[in-house]
GUKOLLO-216472 format. One record per residue (C-alpha): residue number from 0; chain; x, y, z. Coordinates in nm, 3 decimals, m for minus. Layout:
<recs>
+-----+-----+---------+---------+---------+
! seq ! mol !      px !      py !      pz !
+-----+-----+---------+---------+---------+
! NUM !   A !       X !       Y !       Z !
...
+-----+-----+---------+---------+---------+
</recs>
This chain:
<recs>
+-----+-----+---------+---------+---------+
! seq ! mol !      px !      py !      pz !
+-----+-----+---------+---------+---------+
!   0 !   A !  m4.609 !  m1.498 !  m7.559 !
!   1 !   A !  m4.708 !  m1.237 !  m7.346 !
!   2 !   A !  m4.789 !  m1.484 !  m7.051 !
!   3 !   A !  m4.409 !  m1.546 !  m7.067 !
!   4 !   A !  m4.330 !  m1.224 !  m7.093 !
!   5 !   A !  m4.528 !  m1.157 !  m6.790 !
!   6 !   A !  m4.385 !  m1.475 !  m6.583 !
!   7 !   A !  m4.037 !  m1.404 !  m6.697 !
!   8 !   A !  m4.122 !  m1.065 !  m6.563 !
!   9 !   A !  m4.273 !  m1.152 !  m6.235 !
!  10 !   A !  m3.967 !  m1.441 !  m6.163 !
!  11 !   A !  m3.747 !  m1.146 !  m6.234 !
!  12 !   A !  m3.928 !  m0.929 !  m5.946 !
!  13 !   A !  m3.940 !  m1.242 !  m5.720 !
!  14 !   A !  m3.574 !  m1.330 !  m5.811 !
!  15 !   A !  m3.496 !  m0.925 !  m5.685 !
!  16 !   A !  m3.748 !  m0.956 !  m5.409 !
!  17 !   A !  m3.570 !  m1.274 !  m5.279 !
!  18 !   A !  m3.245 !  m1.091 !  m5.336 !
!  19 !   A !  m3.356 !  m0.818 !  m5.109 !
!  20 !   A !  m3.477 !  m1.025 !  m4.864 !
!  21 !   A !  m3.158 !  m1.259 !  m4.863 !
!  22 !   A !  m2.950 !  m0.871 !  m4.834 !
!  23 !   A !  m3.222 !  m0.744 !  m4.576 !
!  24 !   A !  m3.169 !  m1.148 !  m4.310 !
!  25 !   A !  m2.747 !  m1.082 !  m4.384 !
!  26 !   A !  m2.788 !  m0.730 !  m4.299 !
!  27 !   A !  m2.988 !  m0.812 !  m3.985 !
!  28 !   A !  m2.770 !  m1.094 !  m3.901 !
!  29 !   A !  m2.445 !  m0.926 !  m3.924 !
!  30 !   A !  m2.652 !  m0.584 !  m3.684 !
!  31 !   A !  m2.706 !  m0.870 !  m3.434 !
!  32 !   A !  m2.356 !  m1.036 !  m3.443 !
!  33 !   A !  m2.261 !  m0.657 !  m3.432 !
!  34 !   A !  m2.480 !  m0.603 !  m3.111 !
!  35 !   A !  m2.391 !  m0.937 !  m2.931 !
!  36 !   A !  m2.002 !  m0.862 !  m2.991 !
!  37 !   A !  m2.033 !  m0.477 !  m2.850 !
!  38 !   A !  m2.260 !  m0.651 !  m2.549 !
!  39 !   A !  m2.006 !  m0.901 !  m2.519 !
!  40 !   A !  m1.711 !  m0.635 !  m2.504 !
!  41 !   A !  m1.910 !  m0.432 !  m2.283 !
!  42 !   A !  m1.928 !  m0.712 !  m2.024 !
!  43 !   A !  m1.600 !  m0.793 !  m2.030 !
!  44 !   A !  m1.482 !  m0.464 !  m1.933 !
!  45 !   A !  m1.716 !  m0.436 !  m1.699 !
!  46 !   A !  m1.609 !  m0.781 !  m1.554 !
!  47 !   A !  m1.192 !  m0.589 !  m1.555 !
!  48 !   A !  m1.342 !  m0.313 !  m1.415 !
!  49 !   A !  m1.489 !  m0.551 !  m1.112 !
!  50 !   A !  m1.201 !  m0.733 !  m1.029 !
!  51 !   A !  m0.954 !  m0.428 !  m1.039 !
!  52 !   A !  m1.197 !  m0.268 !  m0.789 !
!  53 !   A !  m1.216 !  m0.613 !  m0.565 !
!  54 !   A !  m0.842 !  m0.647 !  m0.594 !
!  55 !   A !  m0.783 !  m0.258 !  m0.497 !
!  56 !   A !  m1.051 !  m0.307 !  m0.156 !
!  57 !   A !  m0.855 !  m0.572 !  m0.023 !
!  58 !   A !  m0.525 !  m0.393 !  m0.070 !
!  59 !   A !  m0.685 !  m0.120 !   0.098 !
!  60 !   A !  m0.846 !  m0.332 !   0.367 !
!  61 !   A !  m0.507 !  m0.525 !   0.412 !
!  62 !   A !  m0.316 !  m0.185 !   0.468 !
!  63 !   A !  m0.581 !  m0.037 !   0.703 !
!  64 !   A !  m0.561 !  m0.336 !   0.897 !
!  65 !   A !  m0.184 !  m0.283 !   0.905 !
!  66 !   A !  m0.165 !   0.071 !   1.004 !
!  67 !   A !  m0.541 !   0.063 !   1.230 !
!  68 !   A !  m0.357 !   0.072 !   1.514 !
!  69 !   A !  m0.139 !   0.352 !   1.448 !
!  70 !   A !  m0.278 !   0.615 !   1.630 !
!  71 !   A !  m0.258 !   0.436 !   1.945 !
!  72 !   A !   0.092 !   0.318 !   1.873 !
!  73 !   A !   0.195 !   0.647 !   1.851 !
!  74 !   A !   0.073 !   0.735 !   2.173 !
!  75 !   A !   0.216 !   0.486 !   2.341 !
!  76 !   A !   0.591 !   0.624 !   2.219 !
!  77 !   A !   0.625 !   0.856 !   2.444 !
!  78 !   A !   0.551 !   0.600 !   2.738 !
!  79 !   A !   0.781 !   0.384 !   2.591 !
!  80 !   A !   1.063 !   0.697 !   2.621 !
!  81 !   A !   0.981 !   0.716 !   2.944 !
!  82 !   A !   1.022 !   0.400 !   3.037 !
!  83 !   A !   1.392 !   0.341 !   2.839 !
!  84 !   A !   1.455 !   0.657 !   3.060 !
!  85 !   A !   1.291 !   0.514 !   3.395 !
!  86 !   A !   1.540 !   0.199 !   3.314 !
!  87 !   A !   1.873 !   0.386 !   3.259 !
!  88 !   A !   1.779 !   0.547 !   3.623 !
!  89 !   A !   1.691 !   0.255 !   3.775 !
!  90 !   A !   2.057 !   0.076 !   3.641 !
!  91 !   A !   2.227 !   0.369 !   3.843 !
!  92 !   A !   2.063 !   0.329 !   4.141 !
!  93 !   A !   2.212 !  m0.043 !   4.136 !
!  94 !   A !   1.903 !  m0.204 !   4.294 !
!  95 !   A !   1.874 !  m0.527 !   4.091 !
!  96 !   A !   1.552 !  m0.646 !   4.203 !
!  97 !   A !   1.380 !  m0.340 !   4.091 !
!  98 !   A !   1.566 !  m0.321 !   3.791 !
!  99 !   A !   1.485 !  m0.713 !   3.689 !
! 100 !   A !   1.109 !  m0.656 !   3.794 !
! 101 !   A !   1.085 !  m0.319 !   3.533 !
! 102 !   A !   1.355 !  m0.487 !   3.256 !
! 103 !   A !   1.074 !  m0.823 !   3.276 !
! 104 !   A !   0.776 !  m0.501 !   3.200 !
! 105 !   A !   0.979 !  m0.331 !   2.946 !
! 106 !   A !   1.044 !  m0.682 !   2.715 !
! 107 !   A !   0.669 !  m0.759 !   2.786 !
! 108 !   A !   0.591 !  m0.473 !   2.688 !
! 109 !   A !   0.777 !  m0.416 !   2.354 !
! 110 !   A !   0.719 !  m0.804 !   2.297 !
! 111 !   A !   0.344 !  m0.729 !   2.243 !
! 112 !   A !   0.386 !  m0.396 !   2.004 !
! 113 !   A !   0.638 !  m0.596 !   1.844 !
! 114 !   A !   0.355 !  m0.877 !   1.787 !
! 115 !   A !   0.133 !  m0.591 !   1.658 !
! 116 !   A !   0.423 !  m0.440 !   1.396 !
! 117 !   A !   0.531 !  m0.198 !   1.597 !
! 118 !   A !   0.951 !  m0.195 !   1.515 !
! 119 !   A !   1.219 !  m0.021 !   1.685 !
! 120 !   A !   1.455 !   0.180 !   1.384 !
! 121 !   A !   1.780 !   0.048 !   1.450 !
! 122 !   A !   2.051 !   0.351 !   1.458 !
! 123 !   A !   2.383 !   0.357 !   1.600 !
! 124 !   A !   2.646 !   0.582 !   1.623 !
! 125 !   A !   2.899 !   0.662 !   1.336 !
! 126 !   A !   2.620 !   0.560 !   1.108 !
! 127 !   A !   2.537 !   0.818 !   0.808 !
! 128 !   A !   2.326 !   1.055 !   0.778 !
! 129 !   A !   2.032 !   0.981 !   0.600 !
! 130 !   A !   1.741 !   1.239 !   0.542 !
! 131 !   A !   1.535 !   1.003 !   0.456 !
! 132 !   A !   1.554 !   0.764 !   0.778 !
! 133 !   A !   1.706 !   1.022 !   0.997 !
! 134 !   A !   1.547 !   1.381 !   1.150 !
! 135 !   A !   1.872 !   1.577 !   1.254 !
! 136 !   A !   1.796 !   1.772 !   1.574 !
! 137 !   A !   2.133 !   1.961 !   1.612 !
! 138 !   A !   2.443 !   1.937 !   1.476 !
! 139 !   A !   2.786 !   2.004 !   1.649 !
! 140 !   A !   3.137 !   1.976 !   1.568 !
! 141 !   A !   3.240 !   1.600 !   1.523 !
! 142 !   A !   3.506 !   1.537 !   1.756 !
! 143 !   A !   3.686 !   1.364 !   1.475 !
! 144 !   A !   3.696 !   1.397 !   1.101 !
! 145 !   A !   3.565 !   1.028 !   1.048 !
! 146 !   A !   3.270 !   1.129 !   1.196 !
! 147 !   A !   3.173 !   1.440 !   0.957 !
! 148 !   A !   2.823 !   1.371 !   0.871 !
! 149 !   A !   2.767 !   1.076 !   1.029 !
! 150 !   A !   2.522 !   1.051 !   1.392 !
! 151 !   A !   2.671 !   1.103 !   1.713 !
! 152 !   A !   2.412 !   1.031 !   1.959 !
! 153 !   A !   2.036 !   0.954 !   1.920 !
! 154 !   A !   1.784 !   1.144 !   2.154 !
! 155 !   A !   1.498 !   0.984 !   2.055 !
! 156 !   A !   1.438 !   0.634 !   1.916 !
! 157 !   A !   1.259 !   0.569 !   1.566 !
! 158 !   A !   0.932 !   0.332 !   1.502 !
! 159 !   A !   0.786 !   0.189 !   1.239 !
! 160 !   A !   0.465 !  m0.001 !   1.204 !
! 161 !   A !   0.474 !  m0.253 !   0.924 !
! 162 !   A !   0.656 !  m0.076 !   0.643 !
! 163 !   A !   0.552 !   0.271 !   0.744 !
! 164 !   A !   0.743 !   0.524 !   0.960 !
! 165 !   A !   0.517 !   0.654 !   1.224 !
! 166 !   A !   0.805 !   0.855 !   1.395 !
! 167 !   A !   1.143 !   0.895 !   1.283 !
! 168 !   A !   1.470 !   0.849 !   1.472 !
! 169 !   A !   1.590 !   1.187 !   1.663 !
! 170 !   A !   1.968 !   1.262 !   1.618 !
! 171 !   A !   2.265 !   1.474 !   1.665 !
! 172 !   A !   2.452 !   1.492 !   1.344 !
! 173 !   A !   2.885 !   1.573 !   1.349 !
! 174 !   A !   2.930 !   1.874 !   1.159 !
+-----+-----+---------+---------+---------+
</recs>
């Protein structure tokens, strides 16, 4: 009897033994399911965090090539003043070859920045006041009351490149 006593015994250690063991491979398992499931979540952010940054370069690349060529636009302004000014001379002196020959420049001219993005702000007179499209220069006393707060002349013409403002339209605001 004690032989069973002694191999009930041990089957009852073996049966706890196997019991740990069996606890001890689920434990392990679930660790590792735990591990590949943070690794997994890891990588996936990771991935998100990748294609935000792709997706946020090529925005950025797409608007510098839109606006690369704004520092030379906006020297160019100035000559294009000049030569709106040169024109409105040339159309009182009445000589119509030289005024065709500079009017062909002019549209060549503004044909090409216009190619590049380079956009006249359209104004006109008796339009409102807007501080946000507008810079007022002066204002005077609006020879009519229709024309309270509302542009009377523009001095100096508005561009934008693309959808930016690189100089905004110059105007003389009724009072």
């Amino acid at each position: 009897m004690s032989k069973k006593k002694d191999t009930s015994e041990e089957k009852d250690v073996k049966d706890k033994n196997l019991k740990q063991e069996e606890t001890q491979e689920i434990s392990v398992e679930e660790q590792l399911k735990n591990e590949v499931s943070q690794e997994k979540e890891k990588f996936l952010r990771l991935f998100a965090e990748f294609e935000n940054y792709k997706k946020r370069t090529s925005r950025e690349r797409i608007e510098l090539f839109k606006t690369a060529n704004e520092e030379l636009m906006t020297v160019l302004l100035p000559i294009l003043d000049d030569f709106d000014r040169g024109l409105a001379e040339i159309k009182k002196a009445k000589d119509k070859e030289l005024l065709k020959g500079m009017e062909l420049i002019n549209n060549k001219l503004k044909n090409s920045l216009t190619q590049k993005g380079l956009n006249a702000i359209k104004v006109e007179q008796g339009e409102a006041f807007d501080v946000e499209l507008h810079e007022a220069i002066t204002q005077i006393p609006a020879p009519s009351d229709d024309l309270k707060g509302k542009i009377i002349d523009v001095i100096e013409q508005g561009y934008k490149l693309g959808d930016k403002v690189i100089r905004y339209p110059k105007v003389v605001v009724g009072q």
